[in-house]
C-alpha positions, 0 to 999 in steps of 0.5 A, a space after each residue: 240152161 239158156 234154152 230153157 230159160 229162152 223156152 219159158 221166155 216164149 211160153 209166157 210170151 205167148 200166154 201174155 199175147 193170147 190174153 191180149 187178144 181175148 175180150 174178157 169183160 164189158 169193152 175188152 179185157 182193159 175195159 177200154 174199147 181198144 183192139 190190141 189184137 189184130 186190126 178188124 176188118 175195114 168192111 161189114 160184108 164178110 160174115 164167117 157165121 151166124 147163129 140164133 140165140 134162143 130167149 133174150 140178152 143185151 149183155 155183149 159176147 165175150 172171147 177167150 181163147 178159142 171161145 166165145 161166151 154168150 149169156 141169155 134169160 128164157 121163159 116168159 118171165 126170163 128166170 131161165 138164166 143160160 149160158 152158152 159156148 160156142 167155137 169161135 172158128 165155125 160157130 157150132 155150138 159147144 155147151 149149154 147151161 141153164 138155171 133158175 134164177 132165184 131173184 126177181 125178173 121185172 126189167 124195162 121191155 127195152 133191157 133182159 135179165 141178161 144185160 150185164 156182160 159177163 167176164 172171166 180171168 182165163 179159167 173160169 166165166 162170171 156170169 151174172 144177170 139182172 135178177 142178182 144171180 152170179 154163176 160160175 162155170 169152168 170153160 167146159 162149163 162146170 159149174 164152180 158156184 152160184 150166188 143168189 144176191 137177192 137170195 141173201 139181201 132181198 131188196 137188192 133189185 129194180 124194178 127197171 132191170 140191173 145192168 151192171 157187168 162184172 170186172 175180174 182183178 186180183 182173183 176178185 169179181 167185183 160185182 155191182 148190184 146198186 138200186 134205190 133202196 139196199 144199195 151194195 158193191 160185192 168184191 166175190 172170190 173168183 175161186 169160191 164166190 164167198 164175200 172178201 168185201 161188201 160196201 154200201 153205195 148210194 141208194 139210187 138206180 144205177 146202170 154203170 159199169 166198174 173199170 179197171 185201173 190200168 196202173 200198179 194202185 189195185 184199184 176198180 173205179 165204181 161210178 155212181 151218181 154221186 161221182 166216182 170212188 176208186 177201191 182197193 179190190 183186195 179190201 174193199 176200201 175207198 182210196 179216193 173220191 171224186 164227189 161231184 155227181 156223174 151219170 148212172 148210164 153211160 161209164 167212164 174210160 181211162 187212159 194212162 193216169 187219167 179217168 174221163 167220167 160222163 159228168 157235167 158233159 165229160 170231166 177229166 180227172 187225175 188221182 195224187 196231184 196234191 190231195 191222195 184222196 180228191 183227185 185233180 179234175 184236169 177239164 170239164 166239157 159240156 160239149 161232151 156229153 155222152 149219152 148211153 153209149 161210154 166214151 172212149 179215148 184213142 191216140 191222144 183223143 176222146 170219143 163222144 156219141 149222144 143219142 142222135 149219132 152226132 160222134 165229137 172228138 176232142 182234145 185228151 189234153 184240154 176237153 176242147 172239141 176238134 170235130 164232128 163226124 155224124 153217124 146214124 143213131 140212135 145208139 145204146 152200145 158203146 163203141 169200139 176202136 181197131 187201127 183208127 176206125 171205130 166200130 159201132 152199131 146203132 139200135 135198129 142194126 145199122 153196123 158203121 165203120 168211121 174211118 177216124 183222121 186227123 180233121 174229121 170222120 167219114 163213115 166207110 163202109 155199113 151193112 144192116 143186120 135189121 135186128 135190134 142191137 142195144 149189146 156193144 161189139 166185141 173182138 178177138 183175133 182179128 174178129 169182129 162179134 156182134 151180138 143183137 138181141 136174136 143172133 150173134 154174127 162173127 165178121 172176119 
C-alpha cells in the first residue's frame, strides 16, 4: 500500500512539474511572464533550430510537452487560418492544419489574422484568430470543433485587426472578441466549444488580454477601457469591478492578491479590503506607464518598458520608482523574466538580455535576428522560442 501510494505521489508530482514547465497560453501557463522551469540561457548566441514560417502571425508560440505550437494567416487576404506543430528537440515539422476563415480579415498591416495567442489545458489547442474563428484541435491535430463568431454575431469585428488570446480555466476557454459596435466576452466549453456564457462589454476596440486569477476565487480578470471586471469563469458573472478606465493595449499582471493595471500610468489594486465588489487601489503611478508591451512583476518589484526601450522598476509595495535601465526599442512584445534577467526583443529583432539587480539594470548579452518581431518570447525546459513574423528560432 505504501508503494503504491509513494508511486502515485510521483506520478502527480510529475504531471504537476511537466505542466510547470509547459508555456500554455499568452505570457506562460499563469500569465505572468515568469519562468518557473529551468533558468534560460544568459546568452542569445546558442541557436538549437530555425524554421520558416509560412503566411504570417503575431501571436506567440506555445509549448506543451514535447511540443510547440504555432498559429499563422495564409493567402492574400490571410483567411487561410493554420495551425502548425513542431518537435520541440530538432524543430522537424510534425502536422499541419489549415482553414477558411469564416469572419473578416481586414487587419492594420503592422498586425495578422493570427496575432492572438492561443492555449491549451494539456490535451487539447484553442487557437483563435482575428477573424473571430475558434479551433479546437487535439495535439495530433484532430479537429475537435470550430467556432465562427462572426459567423453567429456578425458585427462582432474591427476594422484594425483583434488581437485578444485566449485563457483556459475550469474546462472554460474564455474568449475575447470586444469592438466598437457588438462588443462580447464568450466563456466556450474547452470540451465541445458550445456557449456556457456570454457578456456584453464595452463598445470600444480593445486589444488586451484576459489573465488568470492565481488564488482559490474562479476568476478571469477582463480589462477594457472602462477598467477591470473579475469574472467568475464558471458563470460568467461579475464578482467585482474597478471602474476608473485602463489602456486597451497593453494588460495587466497579477501577483499574489494583487492586479497591477496599466491605468493612470500602472495602478495597484486589491480586491475584499472593505467593499467585495470595488477593490482597493493600493498605488497609482504616473511614472509607470507601459506602452505596448504588459507589465511584469519579479521579487517584490514591478517592471515597466514605454515605446522607447526606457524599462523602469519599482516598488510592489508603493509604485515608487527605483531605477531605470535603457534598452533599445521600440518595443510590441512583452517581456519575459528567468533567474532575474528579463528576456525582450524589440520590433526590428534586436533580442536583449537585462541583467536585473538591486540598484539598476545592465543589458549582458544581445544578437539581431534582423526580422521584425512584435510576438512576446515563450519558454519551456530551460528554452527560449522566439517567434518573428517569418521564422521561429529555439535558443538553448
Amino acid at each position: 500500500m505504501l508503494i503504491r501510494f509513494i508511486f502515485l505521489f510521483a506520478l502527480i508530482l510529475h504531471c504537476v512539474t511537466c505542466a510547470a514547465e509547459d508555456w500554455r497560453q499568452f505570457r506562460g501557463t499563469l500569465n505572468n511572464g515568469i519562468v518557473t522551469g529551468p533558468a534560460l540561457p544568459d546568452t542569445l548566441d546558442h541557436i538549437a533550430w530555425k524554421i520558416d514560417l509560412k503566411g504570417r502571425g503575431v501571436s506567440s508560440p506555445i509549448i506543451v510537452g514535447d511540443r510547440v505550437f504555432v498559429t499563422s494567416s495564409q493567402g492574400v487576404h490571410q483567411n487561410r487560418l493554420v495551425v502548425n506543430c513542431y518537435d520541440t528537440d530538432n524543430g522537424n515539422e510534425l502536422w499541419q492544419r489549415e482553414f477558411w476563415a469564416t469572419g473578416r480579415t481586414i487587419c492594420h498591416k503592422k498586425m495578422a489574422v493570427a496575432t492572438p495567442t492561443p492555449a491549451s489545458d494539456g490535451e487539447r489547442i484553442f487557437a483563435f484568430y482575428s477573424s473571430n474563428d475558434v479551433i479546437c484541435l487535439d495535439l495530433e491535430g484532430n479537429l475537435q470543433w470550430y467556432r465562427g463568431l462572426t459567423y453567429d454575431f456578425p458585427n462582432v469585428s474591427n476594422s484594425l485587426g483583434m488581437a485578444s488570446s485566449l485563457i483556459v480555466k475550469n474546462g472554460i476557454v474564455v474568449c475575447m472578441a470586444e469592438n466598437d459596435t457588438e462588443s462580447f466576452t464568450f466563456g466556450l466549453d474547452a470540451i465541445d466549444g458550445t456557449t456556457r456564457w456570454q457578456i456584453d462589454r464595452p463598445r470600444k476596440a480593445n486589444w488586451t488580454s484576459p489573465v488568470v486569477w492565481p488564488g482559490e476565487e474562479p476568476w478571469v480578470l477582463l480589462q477594457s477601457s472602462k477598467g477591470v471586471a473579475a469574472v467568475d469563469v464558471n458563470t460568467g458573472e461579475t464578482a467585482w469591478e474597478y471602474l476608473d478606465g485602463a489602456s486597451t493595449i497593453p494588460s495587466l499582471t497579477i501577483n499574489g492578491q494583487v492586479a497591477y493595471v496599466p491605468s493612470h500610468g500602472l495602478t495597484a489594486i486589491r480586491p475584499g479590503i472593505s467593499d467585495p465588489k470595488t477593490p482597493k487601489i493600493i498605488w497609482q503611478s504616473g511614472q509607470l506607464s507601459p506602452a505596448t508591451a504588459s507589465p511584469i512583476v519579479y521579487e517584490n518589484r514591478v517592471y515597466v518598458a514605454n515605446r522607447a526601450g526606457v524599462v523602469s522598476c519599482a516598488d510592489i509595495e508603493n509604485g515608487k520608482r527605483i531605477w531605470q535601465a535603457r534598452m533599445k526599442g521600440p518595443f510590441s512584445a512583452s517581456p519575459i523574466i528567468s533567474s532575474g534577467k528579463m528576456y525582450a526583443v524589440n520590433e526590428r529583432g534586436l533580442a536583449q538580455i537585462l541583467q536585473i539587480k538591486q540598484d539598476g539594470g545592465e543589458v549582458i548579452s544581445t544578437h539581431d535576428f534582423q526580422d521584425t518581431f512584435l510576438a512576446t518570447p515563450s519558454a519551456s525546459n530551460g528554452a527560449l522560442y522566439l517567434r518573428s513574423d517569418q521564422h521561429l528560432w529555439k535558443i538553448k
